[in-house]
GUDRENMAR-262158 format. One record per residue (C-alpha): x, y, z; residue in three letters. Coordinates in steps of 0.1 Angstrom, whole numbers, padded with zeros to 4 digits, always signed. Last residue first. Example, Ala and Ser with C-alpha at 12.3 -4.5 7.8 and 13.67 -1.06 7.14 Angstrom:
+0137-0011+0071Ser
+0123-0045+0078Ala
END
This chain:
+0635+1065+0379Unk
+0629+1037+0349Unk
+0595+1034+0344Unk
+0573+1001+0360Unk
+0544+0991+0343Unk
+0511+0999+0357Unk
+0503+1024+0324Unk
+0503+0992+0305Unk
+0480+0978+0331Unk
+0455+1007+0325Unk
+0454+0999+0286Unk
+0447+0968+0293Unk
+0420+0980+0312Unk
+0407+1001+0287Unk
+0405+0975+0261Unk
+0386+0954+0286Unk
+0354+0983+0289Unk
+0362+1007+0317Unk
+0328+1014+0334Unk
+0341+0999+0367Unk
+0365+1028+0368Unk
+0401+1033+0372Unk
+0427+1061+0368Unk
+0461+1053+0375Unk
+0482+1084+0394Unk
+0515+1096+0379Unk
+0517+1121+0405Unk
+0522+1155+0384Unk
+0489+1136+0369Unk
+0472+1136+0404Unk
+0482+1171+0409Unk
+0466+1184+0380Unk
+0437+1163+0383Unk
+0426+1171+0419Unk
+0412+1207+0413Unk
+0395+1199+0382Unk
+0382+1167+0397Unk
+0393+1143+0367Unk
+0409+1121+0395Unk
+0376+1118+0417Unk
+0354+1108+0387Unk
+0381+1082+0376Unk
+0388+1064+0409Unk
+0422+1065+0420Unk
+0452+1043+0419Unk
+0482+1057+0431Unk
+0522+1060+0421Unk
+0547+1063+0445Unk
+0579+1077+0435Unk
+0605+1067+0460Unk
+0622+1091+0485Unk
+0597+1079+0514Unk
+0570+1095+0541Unk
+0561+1122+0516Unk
+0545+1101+0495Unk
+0527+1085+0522Unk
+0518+1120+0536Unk
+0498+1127+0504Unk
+0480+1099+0499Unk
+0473+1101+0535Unk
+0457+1139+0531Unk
+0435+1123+0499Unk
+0420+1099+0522Unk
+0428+1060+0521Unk
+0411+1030+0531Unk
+0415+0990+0535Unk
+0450+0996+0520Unk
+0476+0979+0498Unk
+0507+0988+0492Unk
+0527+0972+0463Unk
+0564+0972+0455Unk
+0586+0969+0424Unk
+0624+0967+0424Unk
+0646+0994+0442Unk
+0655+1003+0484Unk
+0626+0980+0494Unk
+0599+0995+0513Unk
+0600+0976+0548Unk
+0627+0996+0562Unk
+0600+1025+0564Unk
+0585+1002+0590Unk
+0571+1035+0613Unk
+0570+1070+0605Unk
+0561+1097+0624Unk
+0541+1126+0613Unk
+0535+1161+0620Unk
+0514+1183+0598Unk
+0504+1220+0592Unk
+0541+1229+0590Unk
+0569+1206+0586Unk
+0548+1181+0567Unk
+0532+1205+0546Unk
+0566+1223+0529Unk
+0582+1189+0526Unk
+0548+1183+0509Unk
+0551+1213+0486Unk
+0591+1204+0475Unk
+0583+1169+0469Unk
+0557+1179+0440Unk
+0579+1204+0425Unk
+0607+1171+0427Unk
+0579+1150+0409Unk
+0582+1171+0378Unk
+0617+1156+0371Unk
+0625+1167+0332Unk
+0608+1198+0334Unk
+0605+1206+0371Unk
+0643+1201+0373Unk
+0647+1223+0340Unk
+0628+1249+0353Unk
+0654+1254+0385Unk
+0686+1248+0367Unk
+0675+1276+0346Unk
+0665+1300+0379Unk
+0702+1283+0391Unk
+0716+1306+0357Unk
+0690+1335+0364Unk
+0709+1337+0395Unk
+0742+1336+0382Unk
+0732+1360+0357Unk
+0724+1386+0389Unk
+0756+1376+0406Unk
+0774+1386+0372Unk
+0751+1418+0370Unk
+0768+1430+0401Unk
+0799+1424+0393Unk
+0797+1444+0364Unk
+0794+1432+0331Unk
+0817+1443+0301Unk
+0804+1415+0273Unk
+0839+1406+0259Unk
+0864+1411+0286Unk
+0842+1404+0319Unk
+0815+1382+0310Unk
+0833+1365+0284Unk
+0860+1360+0312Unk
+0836+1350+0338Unk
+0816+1322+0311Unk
+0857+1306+0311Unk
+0862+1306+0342Unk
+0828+1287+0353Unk
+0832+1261+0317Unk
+0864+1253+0341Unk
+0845+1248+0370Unk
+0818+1229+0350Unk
+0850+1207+0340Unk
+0857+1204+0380Unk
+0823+1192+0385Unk
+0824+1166+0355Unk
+0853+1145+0368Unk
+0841+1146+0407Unk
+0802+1131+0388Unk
+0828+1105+0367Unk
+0846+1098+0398Unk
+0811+1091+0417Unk
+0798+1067+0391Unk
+0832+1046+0386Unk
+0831+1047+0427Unk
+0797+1031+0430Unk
+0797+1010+0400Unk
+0804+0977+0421Unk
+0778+0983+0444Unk
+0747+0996+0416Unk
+0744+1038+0416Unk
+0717+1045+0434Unk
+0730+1059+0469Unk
+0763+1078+0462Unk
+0748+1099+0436Unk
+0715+1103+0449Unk
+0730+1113+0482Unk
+0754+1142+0464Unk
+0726+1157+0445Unk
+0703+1155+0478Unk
+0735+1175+0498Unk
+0737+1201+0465Unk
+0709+1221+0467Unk
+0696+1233+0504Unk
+0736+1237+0504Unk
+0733+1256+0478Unk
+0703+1270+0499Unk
+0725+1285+0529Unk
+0759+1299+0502Unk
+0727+1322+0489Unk
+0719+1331+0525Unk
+0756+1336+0533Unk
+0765+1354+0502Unk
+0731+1382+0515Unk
+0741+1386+0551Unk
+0779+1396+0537Unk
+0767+1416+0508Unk
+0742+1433+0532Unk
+0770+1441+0559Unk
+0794+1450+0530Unk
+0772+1477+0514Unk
+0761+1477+0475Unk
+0744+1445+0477Unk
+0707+1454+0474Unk
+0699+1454+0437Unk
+0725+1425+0421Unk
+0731+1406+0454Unk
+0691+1409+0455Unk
+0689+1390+0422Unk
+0717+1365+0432Unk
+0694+1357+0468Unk
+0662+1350+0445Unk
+0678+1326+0421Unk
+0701+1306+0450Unk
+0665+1306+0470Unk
+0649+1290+0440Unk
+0679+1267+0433Unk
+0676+1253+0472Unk
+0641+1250+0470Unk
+0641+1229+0439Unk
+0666+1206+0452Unk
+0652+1203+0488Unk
+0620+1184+0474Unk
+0645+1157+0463Unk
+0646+1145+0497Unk
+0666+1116+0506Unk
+0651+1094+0533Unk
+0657+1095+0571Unk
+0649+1128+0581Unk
+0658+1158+0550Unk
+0654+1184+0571Unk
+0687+1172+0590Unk
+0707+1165+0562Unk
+0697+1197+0543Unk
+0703+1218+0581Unk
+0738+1202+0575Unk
+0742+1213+0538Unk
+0732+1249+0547Unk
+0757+1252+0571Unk
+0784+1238+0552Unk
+0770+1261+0521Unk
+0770+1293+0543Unk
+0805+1289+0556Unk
+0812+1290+0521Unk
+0797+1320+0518Unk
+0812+1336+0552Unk
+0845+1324+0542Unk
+0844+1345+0509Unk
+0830+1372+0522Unk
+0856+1371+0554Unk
+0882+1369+0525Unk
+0872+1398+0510Unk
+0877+1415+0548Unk
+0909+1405+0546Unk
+0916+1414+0513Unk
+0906+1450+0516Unk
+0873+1463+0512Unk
+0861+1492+0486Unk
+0826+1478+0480Unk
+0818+1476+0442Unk
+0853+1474+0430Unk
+0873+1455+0462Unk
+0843+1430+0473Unk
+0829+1425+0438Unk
+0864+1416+0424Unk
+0868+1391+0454Unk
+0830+1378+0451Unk
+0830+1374+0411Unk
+0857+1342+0408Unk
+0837+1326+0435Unk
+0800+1333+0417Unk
+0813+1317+0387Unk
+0829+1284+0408Unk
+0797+1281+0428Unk
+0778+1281+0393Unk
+0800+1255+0379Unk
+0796+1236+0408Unk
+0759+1236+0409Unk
+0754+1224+0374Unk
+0782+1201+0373Unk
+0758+1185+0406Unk
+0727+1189+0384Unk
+0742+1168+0357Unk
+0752+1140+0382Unk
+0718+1144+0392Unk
+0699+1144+0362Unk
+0715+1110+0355Unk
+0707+1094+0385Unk
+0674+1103+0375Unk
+0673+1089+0344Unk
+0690+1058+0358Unk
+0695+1027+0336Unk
+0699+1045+0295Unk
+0712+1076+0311Unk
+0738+1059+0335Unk
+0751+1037+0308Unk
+0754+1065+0285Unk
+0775+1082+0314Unk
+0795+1053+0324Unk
+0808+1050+0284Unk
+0813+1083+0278Unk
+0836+1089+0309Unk
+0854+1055+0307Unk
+0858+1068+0267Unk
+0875+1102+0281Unk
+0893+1079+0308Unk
+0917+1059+0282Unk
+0937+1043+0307Unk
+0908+1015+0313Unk
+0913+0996+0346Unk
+0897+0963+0348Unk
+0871+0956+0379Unk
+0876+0918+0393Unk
+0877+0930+0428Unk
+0841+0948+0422Unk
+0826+0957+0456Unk
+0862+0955+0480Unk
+0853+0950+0515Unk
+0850+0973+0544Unk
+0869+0980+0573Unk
+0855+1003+0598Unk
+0872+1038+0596Unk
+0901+1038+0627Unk
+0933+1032+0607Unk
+0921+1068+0586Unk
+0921+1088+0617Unk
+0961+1077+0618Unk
+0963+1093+0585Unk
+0949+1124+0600Unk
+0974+1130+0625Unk
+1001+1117+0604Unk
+0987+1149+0584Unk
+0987+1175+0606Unk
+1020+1165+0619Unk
+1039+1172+0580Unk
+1017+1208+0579Unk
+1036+1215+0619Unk
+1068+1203+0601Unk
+1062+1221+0571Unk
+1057+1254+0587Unk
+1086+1253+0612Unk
+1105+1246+0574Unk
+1094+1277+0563Unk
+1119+1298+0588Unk
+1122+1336+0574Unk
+1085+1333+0564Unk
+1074+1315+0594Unk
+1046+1341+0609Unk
+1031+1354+0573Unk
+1033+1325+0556Unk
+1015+1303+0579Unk
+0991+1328+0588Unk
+0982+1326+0549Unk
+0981+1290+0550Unk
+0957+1285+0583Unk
+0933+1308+0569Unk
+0931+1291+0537Unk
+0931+1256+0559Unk
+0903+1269+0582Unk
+0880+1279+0556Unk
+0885+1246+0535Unk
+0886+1227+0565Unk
+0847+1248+0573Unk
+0839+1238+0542Unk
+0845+1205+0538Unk
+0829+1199+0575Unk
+0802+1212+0566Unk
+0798+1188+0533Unk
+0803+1159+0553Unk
+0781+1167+0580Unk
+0753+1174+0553Unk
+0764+1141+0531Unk
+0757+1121+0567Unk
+0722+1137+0572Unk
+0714+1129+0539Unk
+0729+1090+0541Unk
+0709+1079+0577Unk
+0682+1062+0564Unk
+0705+1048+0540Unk
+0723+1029+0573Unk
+0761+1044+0571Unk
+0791+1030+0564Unk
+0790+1017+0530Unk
+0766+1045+0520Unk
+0793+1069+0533Unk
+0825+1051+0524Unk
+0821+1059+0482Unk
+0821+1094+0491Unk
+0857+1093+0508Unk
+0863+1064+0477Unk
+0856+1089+0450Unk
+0875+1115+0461Unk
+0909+1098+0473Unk
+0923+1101+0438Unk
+0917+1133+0437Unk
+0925+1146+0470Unk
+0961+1127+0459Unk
+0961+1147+0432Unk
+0956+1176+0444Unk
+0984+1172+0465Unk
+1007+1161+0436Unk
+0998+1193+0415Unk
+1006+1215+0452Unk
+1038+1196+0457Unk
+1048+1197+0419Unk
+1045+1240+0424Unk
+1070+1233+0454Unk
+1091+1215+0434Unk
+1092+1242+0405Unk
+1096+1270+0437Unk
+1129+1258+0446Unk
+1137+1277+0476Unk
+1161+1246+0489Unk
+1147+1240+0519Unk
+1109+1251+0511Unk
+1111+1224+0480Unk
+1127+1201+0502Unk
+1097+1206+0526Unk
+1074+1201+0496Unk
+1084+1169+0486Unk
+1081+1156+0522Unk
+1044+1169+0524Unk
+1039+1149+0493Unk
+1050+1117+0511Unk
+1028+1126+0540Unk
+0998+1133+0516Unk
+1003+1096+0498Unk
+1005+1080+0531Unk
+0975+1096+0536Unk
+0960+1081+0503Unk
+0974+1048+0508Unk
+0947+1049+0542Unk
+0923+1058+0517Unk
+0923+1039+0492Unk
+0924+1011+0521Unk
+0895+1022+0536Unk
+0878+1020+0502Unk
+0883+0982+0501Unk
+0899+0979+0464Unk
+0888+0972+0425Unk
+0858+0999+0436Unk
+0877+1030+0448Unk
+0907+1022+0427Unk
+0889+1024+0399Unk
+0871+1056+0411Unk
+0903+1071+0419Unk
+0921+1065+0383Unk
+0884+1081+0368Unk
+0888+1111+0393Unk
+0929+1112+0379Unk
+0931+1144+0346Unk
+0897+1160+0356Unk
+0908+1164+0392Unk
+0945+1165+0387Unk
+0939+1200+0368Unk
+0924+1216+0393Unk
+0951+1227+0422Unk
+0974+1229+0389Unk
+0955+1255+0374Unk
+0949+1271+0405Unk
+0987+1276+0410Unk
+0993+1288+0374Unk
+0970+1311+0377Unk
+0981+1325+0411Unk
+1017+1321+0399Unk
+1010+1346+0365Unk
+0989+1368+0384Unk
+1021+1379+0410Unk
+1042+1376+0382Unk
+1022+1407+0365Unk
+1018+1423+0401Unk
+1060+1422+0400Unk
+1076+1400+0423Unk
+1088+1411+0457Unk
+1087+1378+0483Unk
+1052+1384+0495Unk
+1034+1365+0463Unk
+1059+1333+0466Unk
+1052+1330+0504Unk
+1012+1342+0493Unk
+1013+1308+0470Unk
+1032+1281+0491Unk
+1010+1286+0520Unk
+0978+1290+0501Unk
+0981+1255+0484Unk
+0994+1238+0516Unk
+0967+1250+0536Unk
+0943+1243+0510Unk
+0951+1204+0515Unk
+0959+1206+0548Unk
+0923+1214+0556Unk
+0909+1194+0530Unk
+0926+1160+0541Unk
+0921+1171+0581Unk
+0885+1172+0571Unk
+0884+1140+0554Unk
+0898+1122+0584Unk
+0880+1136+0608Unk
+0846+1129+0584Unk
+0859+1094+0577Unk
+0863+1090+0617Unk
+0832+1098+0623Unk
+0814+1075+0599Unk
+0836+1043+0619Unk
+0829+1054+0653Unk
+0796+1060+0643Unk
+0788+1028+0617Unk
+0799+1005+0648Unk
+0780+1019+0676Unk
+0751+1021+0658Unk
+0749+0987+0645Unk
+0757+0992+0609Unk
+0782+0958+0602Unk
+0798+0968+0571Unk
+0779+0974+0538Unk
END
């Protein structure tokens, strides 16, 4: 990690996030530019749907097709490098597209958008990569929720951005390119100012073959990490429902509620407005650890807010309120997914780990398109009963968290506790060391300080309690969601080797 005085890891953090957020903005700028210029120039509807599919196909395609290529890159180079070439990258593409504009060629415009995804892709793994690099891990959940809002909001921005763009330099695109062309050497001068960092596996070998990379990170993920594991699944999860509930809004807004694409678009930035929000107030809840508590909280609230979409969301104020409350706890979702994933993978797997995680939420995308079209053309479902499916979908997501990773249910209640009947402070959390085994030992304990201890860091803590107190019928439950150790000075020696089995470490 570079030098994290506060100073240092602020100027350097902040200028990531500039820098990431000029990439997103000009990004969808680009895209939307290029698309409503070719939909405002005449076609026919059925050319109209042909370039919008073929446009989102190559905005996603580079994705699943050059993640692994960025993840390489991000660990055989310094990050900051990746993504200073990046930028230079962007500004070369920005060319390509302004002699596409020039000479009304819309083929090189369309290889414009492919190769501007594909520079996002390639820079995807490192942008993510920088933040643990960059940032003390107390300070990684707040980091992921200023991250994520400000993906959103350049996403917003750059959608509006590209449609005013086409609708004020129509006659003159190039006026258009040039201010798209300044945008970016803005942000690849942003990129010069991220603290420098140093390459975490120099000696990595690049494998061309990225279905078997895929495979092979992913098995060794499951048999190191199980958690790490759940939440690269969790995040495909999350994107493939955000990607269902996205191809519903627009036919929701004009079937159910008679609006016009403006005001669809409003929806549309008033959910994802919703997730940066709700990824920011994620970071902030979340203090200086990385709460897993948030996960479950944020899929109950996605359950709850898709069944009222399906009852109550029949007028465009409560459709509105109602998007941005579900977009709230996505966010309440995602930013611990996207900590986990850049905090426990080992250094020089970081960016292997975090490609294949960006490679595996654009294929739950795709799944996402092709669930809406069974929805649509096969089962008949309104719009409505898609946001209600969607729902029970994150309701899935929700059971199978407390299934496989009952500890989060547990996180969830004492975030709930120590932001309401309790206040506490920390003090040596630095102490606990990030992985490996660690004891605490204490001349007394209470059940409340059991409690607020686990609470107080992201790790599992497990207890030892005495037998009578952990077979309380009221205590047991919780103490075996826990892991607790029961003891007694009864136990005869089988039992206590039986206990230090129980001791060992499990992989988590």
């Amino acid at each position: 990690m570079s030098d994290n005085t506060p100073s240092r890891w602020q100027r350097g953090f902040w200028s990531l996030i500039v820098t990431q957020f000029q990439g997103a903005f000009s990004d969808n700028a680009l895209k939307y530019f290029i698309l409503f210029l070719v939909i405002g120039a005449g076609i026919s509807t059925q050319q109209q749907e042909n370039i919008n599919a073929e446009v989102g196909l190559l905005f996603s395609l580079p994705f699943i097709l050059f993640s692994m290529v960025g993840g390489y890159l991000a660990d055989r180079f310094s990050k900051r490098s990746v993504t200073i070439s990046t930028k230079w990258m962007e500004i070369c593409v920005i060319a390509i597209a302004t002699v596409g504009l020039a000479l009304h060629s819309l083929p090189l415009q369309l290889v414009a958008i492919f190769l501007i995804s594909t520079q996002a892709a390639l820079f995807g793994p490192s942008k993510y990569g920088l933040l643990p690099e960059l940032l003390p891990e107390a300070r990684l959940s707040w980091g992921n929720g200023v991250l994520e809002l400000g993906t959103f909001l350049a996403i917003i921005f750059g959608t509006v951005a590209g449609t005013l763009l086409a609708a004020n330099f129509r006659s003159n695109p190039l006026i258009a390119a040039g201010i798209l062309a300044a945008v970016s050497f803005a942000g690849l001068a942003t990129s010069y100012t991220i603290s420098k960092v140093s390459a975490s596996a120099a000696h990595r070998t690049f494998q061309w073959f990225f279905p078997a990379e895929v495979w092979n990170r992913m098995g060794e993920v499951r048999r190191t990490d199980r958690t790490l594991h759940l939440a690269i699944i969790g995040n495909t999860y999350f994107w493939f429902i955000a990607a269902l509930l996205q191809l519903n809004i627009p036919v929701f807004g004009k079937s159910v509620l008679g609006a016009d694409e403006p005001h669809i678009g409003l929806l549309m930035a008033g959910t994802a407005l919703g997730i940066g929000v709700g990824s920011l107030a994620a970071g902030y809840l979340s203090g200086n650890k990385i709460e897993y508590g948030l996960i479950p909280l944020g899929s109950m609230g996605m359950t709850v807010l898709g069944v009222l979409l399906n009852f109550f969301g029949d007028t465009y104020g409560r459709a509105f309120v109602l998007l941005a409350l579900l977009g709230f706890f996505a966010g309440f979702f995602v930013v611990p997914l996207n900590a986990m994933i850049q905090h426990r993978p080992a250094a020089d797997r970081k960016g292997a780990v975090i490609a294949v995680s960006n490679l595996l939420s654009f294929i739950g995308v795709f799944l996402a398109t092709g669930v809406y079209y069974v929805f649509t053309h096969f089962l008949h479902l309104s719009p409505h009963k898609i946001f209600f499916y969607g729902g029970i979908f994150a309701l899935l997501a929700t059971i199978y968290i407390v299934a496989l990773l009952p500890q989060a249910l547990l996180r969830l209640l004492l975030f709930i506790a120590t932001r309401t009947v309790y206040r506490i402070r920390i003090e040596g959390r630095e102490n606990i060391p990030a992985k490996g085994g660690a004891l605490f030992v204490s001349n007394h304990l209470s059940f409340v300080d059991a409690l607020l201890l686990a609470a107080s860091t992201e790790r599992n803590v497990r207890f030892i309690m005495f037998q009578d107190i952990y077979d309380y019928p009221l205590i047991k439950p919780f103490a075996k969601l826990m892991q607790a150790i029961p003891i007694s000075s009864n136990l005869r020696p089988s039992s206590a080797a039986s206990i230090q089995r129980r001791c060992l470490p499990r992989r988590s």
